[in-house]
C-alpha positions in Angstrom: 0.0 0.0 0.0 2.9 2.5 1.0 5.0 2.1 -2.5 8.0 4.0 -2.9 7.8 6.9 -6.2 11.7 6.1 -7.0 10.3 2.0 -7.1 8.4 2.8 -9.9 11.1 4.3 -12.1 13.3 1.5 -11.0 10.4 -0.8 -12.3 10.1 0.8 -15.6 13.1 -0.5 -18.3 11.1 -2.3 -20.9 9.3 1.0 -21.5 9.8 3.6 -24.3 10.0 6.0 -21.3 13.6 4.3 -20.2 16.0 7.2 -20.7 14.0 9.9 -19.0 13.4 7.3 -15.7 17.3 6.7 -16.1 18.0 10.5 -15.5 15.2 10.6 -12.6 16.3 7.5 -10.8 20.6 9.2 -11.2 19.2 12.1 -9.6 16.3 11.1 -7.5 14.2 14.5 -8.3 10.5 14.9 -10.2 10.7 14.9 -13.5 10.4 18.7 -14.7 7.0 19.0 -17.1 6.4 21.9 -19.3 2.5 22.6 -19.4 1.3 25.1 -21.9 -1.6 25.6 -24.1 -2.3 26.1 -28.1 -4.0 29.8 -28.6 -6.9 28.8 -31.2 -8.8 32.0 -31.3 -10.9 34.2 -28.7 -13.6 31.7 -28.7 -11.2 29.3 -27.5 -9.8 31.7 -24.6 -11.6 31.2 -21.9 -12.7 27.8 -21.6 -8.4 26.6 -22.6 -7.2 28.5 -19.8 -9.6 27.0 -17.3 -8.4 23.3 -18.7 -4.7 24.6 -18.5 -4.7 25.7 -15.3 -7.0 22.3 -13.9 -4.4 20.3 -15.4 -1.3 22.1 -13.8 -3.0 21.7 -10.1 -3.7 17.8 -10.7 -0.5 17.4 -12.1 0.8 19.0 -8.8 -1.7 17.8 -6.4 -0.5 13.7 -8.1 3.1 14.8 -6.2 5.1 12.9 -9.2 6.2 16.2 -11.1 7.9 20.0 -11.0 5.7 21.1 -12.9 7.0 24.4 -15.2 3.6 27.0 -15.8 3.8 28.3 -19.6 0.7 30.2 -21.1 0.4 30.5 -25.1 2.9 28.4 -26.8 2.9 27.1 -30.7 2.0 23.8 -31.9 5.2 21.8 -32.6 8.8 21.0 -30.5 11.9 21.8 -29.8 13.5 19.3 -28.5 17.2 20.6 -27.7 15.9 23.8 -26.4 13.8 21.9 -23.9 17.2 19.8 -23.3 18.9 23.2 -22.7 16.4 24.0 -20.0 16.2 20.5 -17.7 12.7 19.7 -19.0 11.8 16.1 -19.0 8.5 16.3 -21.0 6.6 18.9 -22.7 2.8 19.2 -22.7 0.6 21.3 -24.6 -2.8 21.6 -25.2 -5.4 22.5 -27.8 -9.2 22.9 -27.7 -12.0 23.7 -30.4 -15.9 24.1 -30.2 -17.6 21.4 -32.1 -21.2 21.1 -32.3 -20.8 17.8 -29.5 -19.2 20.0 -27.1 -15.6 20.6 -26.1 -13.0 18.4 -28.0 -9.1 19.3 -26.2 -5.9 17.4 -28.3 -3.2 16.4 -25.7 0.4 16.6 -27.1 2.8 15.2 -24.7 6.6 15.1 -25.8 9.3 13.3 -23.7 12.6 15.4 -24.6 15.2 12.5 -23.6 13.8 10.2 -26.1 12.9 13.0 -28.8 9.5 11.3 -29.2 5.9 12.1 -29.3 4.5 10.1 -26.2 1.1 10.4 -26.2 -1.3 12.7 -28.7 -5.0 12.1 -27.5 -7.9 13.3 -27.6 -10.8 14.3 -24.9 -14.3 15.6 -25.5 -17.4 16.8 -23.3 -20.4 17.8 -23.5 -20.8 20.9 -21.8 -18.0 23.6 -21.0 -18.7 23.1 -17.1 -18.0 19.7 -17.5 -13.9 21.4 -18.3 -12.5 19.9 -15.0 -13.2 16.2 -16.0 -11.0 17.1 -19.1 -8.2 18.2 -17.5 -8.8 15.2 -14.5 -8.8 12.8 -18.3 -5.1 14.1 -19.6 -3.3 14.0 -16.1 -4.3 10.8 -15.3 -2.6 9.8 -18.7 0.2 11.8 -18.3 1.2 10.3 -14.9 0.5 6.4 -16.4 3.2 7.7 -18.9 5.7 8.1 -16.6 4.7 4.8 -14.7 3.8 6.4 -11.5 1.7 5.4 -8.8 -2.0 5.8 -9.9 -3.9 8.8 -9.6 -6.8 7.4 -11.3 -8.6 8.8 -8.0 -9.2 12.4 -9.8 -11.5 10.8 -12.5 -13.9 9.9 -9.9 -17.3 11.2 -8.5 -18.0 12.3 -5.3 -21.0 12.3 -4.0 -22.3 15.6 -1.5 -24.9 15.9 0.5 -25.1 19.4 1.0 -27.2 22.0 3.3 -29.2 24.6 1.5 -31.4 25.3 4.1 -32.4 23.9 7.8 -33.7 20.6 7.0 -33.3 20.7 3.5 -30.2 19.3 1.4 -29.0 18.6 -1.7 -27.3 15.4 -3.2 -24.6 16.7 -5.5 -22.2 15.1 -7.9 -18.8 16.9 -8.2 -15.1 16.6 -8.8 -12.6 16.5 -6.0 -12.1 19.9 -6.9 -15.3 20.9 -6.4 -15.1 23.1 -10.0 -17.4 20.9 -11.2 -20.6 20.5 -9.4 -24.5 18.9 -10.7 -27.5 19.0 -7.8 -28.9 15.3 -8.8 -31.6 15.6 -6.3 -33.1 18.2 -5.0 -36.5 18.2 -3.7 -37.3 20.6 -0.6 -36.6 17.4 1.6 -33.6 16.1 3.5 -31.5 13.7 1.7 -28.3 13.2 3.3 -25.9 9.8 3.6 -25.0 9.3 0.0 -23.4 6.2 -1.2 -22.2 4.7 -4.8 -23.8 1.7 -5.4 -20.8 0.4 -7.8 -17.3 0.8 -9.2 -18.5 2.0 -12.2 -20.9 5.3 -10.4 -23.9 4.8 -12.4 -26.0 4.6 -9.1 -26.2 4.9 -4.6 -28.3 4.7 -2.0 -29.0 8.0 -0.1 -31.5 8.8 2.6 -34.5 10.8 2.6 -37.1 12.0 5.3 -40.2 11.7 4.3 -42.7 10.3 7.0 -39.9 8.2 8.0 -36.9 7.5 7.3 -36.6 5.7 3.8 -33.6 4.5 1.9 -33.4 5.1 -2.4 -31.5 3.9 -4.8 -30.7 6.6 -7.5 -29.8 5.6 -11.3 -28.2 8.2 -12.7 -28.1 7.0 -16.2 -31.9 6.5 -16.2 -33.1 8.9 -13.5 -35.0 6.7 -11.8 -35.4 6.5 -7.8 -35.8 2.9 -6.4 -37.2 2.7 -2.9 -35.7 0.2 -0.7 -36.4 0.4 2.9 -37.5 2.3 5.8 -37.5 2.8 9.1 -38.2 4.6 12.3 -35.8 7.2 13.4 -32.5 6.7 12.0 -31.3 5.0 8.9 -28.1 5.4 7.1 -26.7 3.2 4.8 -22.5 3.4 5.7 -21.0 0.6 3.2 -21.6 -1.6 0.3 -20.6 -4.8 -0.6 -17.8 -5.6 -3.6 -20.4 -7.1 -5.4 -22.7 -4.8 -4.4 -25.4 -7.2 -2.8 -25.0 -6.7 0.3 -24.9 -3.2 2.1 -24.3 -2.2 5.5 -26.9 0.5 7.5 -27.0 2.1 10.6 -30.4 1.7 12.2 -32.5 2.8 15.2 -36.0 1.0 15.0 -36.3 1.5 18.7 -34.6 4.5 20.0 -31.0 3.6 20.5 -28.8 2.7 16.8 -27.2 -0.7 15.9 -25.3 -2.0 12.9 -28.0 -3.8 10.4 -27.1 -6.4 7.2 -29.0 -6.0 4.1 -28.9 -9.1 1.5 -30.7 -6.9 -1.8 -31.4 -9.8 -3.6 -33.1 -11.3 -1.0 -34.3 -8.7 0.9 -33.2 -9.9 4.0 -32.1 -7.5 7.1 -30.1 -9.1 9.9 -29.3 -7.3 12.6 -25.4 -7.6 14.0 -25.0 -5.5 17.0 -27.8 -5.3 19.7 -26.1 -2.6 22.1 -28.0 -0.6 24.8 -25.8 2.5 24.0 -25.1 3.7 20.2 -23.5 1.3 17.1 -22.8 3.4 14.0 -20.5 4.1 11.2 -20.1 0.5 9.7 -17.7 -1.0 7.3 -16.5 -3.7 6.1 -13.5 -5.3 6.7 -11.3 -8.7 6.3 -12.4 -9.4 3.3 -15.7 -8.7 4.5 -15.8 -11.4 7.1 -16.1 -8.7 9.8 -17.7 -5.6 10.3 -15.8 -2.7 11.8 -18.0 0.2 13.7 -17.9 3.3 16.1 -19.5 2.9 19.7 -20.1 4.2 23.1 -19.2 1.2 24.5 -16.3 2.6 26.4 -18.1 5.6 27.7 -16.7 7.8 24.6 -17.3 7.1 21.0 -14.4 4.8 19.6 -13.9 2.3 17.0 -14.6 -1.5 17.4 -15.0 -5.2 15.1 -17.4 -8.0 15.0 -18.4 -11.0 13.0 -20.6 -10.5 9.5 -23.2 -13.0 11.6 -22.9 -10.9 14.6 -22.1 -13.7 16.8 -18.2 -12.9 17.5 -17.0 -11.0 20.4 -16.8 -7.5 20.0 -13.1 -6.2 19.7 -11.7 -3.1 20.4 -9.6 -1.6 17.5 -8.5 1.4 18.3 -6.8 2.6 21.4 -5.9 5.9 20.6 -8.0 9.3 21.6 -11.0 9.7 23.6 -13.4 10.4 21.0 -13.4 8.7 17.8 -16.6 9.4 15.8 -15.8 8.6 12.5 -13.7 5.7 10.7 -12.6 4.3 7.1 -11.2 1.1 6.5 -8.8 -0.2 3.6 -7.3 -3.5 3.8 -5.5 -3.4 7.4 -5.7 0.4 7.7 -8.1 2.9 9.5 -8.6 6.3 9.0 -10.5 7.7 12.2 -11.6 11.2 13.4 -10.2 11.6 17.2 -11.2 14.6 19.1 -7.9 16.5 20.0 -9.0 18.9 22.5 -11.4 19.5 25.0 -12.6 23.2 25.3 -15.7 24.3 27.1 -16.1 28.0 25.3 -15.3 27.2 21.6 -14.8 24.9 19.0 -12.8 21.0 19.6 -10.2 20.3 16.9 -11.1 16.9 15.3 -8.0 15.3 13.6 -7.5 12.4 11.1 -4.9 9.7 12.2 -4.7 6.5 10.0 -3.5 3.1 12.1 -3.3 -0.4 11.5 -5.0 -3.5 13.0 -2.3 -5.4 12.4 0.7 -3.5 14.5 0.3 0.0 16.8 1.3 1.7 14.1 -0.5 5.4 14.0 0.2 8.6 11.9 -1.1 12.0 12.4 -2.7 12.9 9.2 -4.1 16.6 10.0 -2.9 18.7 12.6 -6.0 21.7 13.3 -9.7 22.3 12.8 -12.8 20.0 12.6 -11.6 16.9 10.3 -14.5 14.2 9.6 -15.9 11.5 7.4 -12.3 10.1 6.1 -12.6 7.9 2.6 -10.2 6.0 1.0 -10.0 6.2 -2.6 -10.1 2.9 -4.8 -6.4 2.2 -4.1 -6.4 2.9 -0.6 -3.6 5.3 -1.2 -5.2 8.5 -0.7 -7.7 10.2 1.5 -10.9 12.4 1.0 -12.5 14.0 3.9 -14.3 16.9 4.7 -13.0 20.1 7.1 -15.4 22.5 9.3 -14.7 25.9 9.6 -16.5 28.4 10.9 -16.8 30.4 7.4 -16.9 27.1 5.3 -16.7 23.7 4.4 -14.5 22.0 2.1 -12.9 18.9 0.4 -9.5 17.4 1.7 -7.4 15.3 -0.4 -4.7 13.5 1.6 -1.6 11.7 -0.5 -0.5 9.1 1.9 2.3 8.1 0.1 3.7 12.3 -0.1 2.6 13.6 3.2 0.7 16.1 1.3 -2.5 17.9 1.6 -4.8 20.3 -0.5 -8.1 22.3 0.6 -11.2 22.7 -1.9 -14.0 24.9 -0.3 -17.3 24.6 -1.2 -18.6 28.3 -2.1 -21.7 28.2 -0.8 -23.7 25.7 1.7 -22.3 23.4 4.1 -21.6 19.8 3.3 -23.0 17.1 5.3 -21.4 13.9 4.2 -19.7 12.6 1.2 -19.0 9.2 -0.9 -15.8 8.9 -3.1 
């Protein structure tokens, strides 16, 4: 899970990319990129600056290259100029207007080799759809290079956001938050979104009507699928690989437990029958266990059971004295620990990530109100969301870089989130 960058240039001398890994690996810096755009005309202007400027922040939030900032630049290369200058690969952009949408030409040279590496093309729809573009070409860029994936910035996240007391939104956006679509929006509260797949073509998400009631949303086919309800709380918290079973958080009679929900057969099965409060489910082990937060202690912290619910409960974590929300990848948990306790203003909530295979712990954030950790699909970086006063906004986490970046939401306060 923690892979070296350096490894992968090691790992890379069948490629055609050989000679520039050679000179990264002798000097054991980032390879230098040159990112610069193709001026086609003023109808052109605006929407290529957005996509060149997108595509230099995911090329530095990926932490695999010194990235050089050019503007206009001319199509074509020189490659003994760029040689001149330390620049390890060039990349230039171009974008037209077609009547589909937004078509952008990447043209990515690598100057050791003196070869054209990659020369793609990306379309869209819609110009607000730019981010996803610019999300497209890094993604390719940094597979060029044979660096750790960052395949994480194509993907949706889901926000349940505030727009009024009782009332929120389920939005999709980009982990930048640039891009943003309300895909429901009804007056009501839906909060506790959740992809239903890999593939984000549908989740669950709650909404109050007279109770309770868990949907299933298909975003291809805008369709709503009801699937259960219940009295006072219900929040579905994980989902199954193969996406038939799901895990909810449930409080039929007052207090919550953790529930099991077979969809094909409709089957709920309760696992935890706790006086106090069972939430924030997950599976783990290749989901042979369930991990959860309780009060069991006294104080909210993070424990394990059995998918039948007839194990013992275990204690996971034994770390901070109030751990409200957790993550799980493989062996490794991400949890939200209280960090102060202050009578006349706001506790700082951090992030630490720990293993349940060793004591290991790391600090992952060091101020503020830090909650709902995710892991992305290759459990090496984190999404969460942090409270301030003013704002909320979108934290990206690189694990393997010790590096962090802030997206604030403009307007509204998010609730929860799904990666």
């Amino acid at each position: 899970m923690r892979k070296l960058f350096l490894l992968f240039f090691l790992c890379h001398a069948a490629f055609a990319v050989d000679a520039t890994m050679e000179i990264i690996r002798r000097s054991g810096v980032l390879p230098v990129i040159d990112v610069s755009y193709i001026d086609s005309g003023a109808k052109t202007k605006p929407i290529i600056t957005r996509v060149h400027k997108m595509l230099i922040g995911d090329l530095k939030v990926s932490g695999h290259f010194n990235v050089q900032e050019q503007s206009e630049t001319k199509q074509g290369i020189d490659y003994a100029d760029y040689k001149t200058k330390g620049v390890h690969l060039v990349a230039k952009i171009a974008v037209r207007l077609e009547s589909s949408g937004i078509v952008t030409q990447l043209y990515l040279y690598d100057i050791t080799t003196e070869k054209e590496a990659l020369n793609k093309r990306y379309s869209v729809s819609h110009e607000n759809y730019y981010p996803l573009l610019a999300h497209k070409m890094a993604v390719d860029i940094n597979q060029y290079i044979g660096a750790p994936s960052i395949d994480w910035m194509e993907r949706f996240v889901l926000i349940s956001k505030n727009t009024a007391p009782s009332i929120a939104q389920i939005v999709l956006a980009d982990y930048t938050l640039t891009f943003q679509s309300v895909i429901i929006n009804d007056n009501r509260l839906n909060i506790f979104p959740k992809w239903a797949n890999k593939e984000q073509t549908e989740f669950y998400y709650t909404k109050y009507l007279d109770k309770p009631t868990l949907f299933k949303y298909n975003i291809q086919t805008k369709t709503n699928q009801q699937i259960l309800n219940s009295q006072g709380m219900l929040a579905i918290t994980d989902v199954s690989k193969d996406g038939k079973k799901i895990l909810l958080t449930m409080a039929p009679q007052a207090q919550s437990d953790i529930f099991l929900y077979d969809i094909p057969q409709k089957r709920l099965t309760q696992l935890t029958k706790y006086a106090g409060i069972d939430v924030e489910a997950h599976f783990i082990d290749d989901e042979k266990r369930v991990m959860f937060v309780s009060d069991r202690l006294g104080y909210p912290n993070i424990f394990a059971t059995g998918i039948d619910g007839a194990e013992v409960v275990e204690q996971l974590v034994y770390h901070g004295r109030n751990n409200n929300f957790a993550t799980a990848f493989g062996e490794y948990i991400v949890y939200s620990s209280r960090d102060s306790d202050n009578e006349f203003a706001p506790n700082a909530f951090n992030l630490y990530l720990a293993s349940t295979k060793s004591d290991y712990i790391r600090q992952l954030t060091i101020e503020g109100v830090n909650q709902n950790p995710q892991f992305s699909i290759d459990g090496e970086t984190v999404m969460y969301i942090k409270h301030t006063p003013a704002q909320s906004s979108l934290g990206i986490i690189s694990l393997n870089y010790n590096k962090s970046y802030l997206f604030a939401l403009p307007k509204g306060k998010i609730q929860t989130i799904a990666w």
